[in-house]
C-alpha positions as CSV (number, residue, x, y, z in Angstrom):
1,X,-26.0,17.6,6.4
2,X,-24.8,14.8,3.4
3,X,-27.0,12.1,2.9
4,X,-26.1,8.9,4.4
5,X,-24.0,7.0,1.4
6,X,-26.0,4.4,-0.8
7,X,-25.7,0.3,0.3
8,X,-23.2,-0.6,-2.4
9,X,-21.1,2.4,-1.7
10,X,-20.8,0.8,1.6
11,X,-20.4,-2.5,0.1
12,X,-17.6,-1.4,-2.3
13,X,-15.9,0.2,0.4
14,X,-15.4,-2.8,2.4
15,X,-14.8,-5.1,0.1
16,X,-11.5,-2.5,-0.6
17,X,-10.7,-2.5,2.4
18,X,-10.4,-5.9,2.7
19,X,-9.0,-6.9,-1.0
20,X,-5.1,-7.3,-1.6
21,X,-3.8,-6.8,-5.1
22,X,-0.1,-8.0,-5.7
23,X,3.0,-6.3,-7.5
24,X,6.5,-8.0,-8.6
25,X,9.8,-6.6,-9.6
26,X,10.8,-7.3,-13.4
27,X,13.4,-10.1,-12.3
28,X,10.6,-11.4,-9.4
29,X,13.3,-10.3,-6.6
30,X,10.7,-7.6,-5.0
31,X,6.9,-8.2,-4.3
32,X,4.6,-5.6,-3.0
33,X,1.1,-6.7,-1.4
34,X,-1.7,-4.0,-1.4
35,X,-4.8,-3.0,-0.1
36,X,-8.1,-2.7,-2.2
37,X,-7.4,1.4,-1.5
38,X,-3.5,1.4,-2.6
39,X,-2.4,1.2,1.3
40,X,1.0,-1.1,1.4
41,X,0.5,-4.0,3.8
42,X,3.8,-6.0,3.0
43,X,7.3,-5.5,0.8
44,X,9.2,-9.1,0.7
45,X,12.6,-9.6,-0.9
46,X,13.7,-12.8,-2.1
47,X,16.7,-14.1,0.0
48,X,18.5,-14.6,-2.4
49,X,19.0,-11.1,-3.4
50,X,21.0,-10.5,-0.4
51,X,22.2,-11.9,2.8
52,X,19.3,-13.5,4.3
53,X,20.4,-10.8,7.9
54,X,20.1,-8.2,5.4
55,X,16.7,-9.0,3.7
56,X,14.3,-8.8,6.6
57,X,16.1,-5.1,7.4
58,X,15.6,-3.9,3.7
59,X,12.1,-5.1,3.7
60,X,10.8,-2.9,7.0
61,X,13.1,0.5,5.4
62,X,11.1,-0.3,1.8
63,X,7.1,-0.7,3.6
64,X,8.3,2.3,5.7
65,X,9.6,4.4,2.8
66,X,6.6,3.6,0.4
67,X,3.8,4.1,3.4
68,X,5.7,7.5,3.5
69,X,5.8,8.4,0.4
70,X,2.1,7.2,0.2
71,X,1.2,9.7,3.0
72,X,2.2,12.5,1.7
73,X,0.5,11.8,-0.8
74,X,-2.7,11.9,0.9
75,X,-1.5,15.0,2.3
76,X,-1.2,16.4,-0.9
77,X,-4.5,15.7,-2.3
78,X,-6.2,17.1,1.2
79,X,-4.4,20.1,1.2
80,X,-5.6,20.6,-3.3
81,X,-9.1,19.9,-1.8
82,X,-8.6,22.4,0.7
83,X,-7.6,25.1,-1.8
């Protein structure tokens, strides 16, 4: 049996969960929005980088692609625990 996790571990925790930390591309075209624990919440591109019928399309195949890549991510660090 662990021990139940110390207050401010707790604290900490949720105060990740509930932070947002914010990326840009180099030429402010692409920005990226974050959780406190690296979890991808949005991907917006500026309009004016494409056809406004195009952007909202690119932006679901980007938060898709990078929440995929990020899972098998996690994957990959369960499965190095595991070992």
């Amino acid at each position: 049996m662990q021990p139940a996790p110390e207050l401010p571990v707790i604290d900490l925790e949720e105060r990740l969960a509930h932070a947002s930390a914010t990326g840009r591309s180099a030429d402010g075209t692409v920005t990226v929005v974050v959780s406190g624990f690296g979890d991808v919440r949005a991907v917006r591109v500026d309009p004016q980088a494409l056809p406004l019928t195009e952007v909202e399309a690119l932006e679901v195949a980007i938060t898709q692609a990078v929440s995929a890549a990020l899972d098998a991510s996690r994957r990959l660090v369960e499965q190095a625990m595991a070992d």
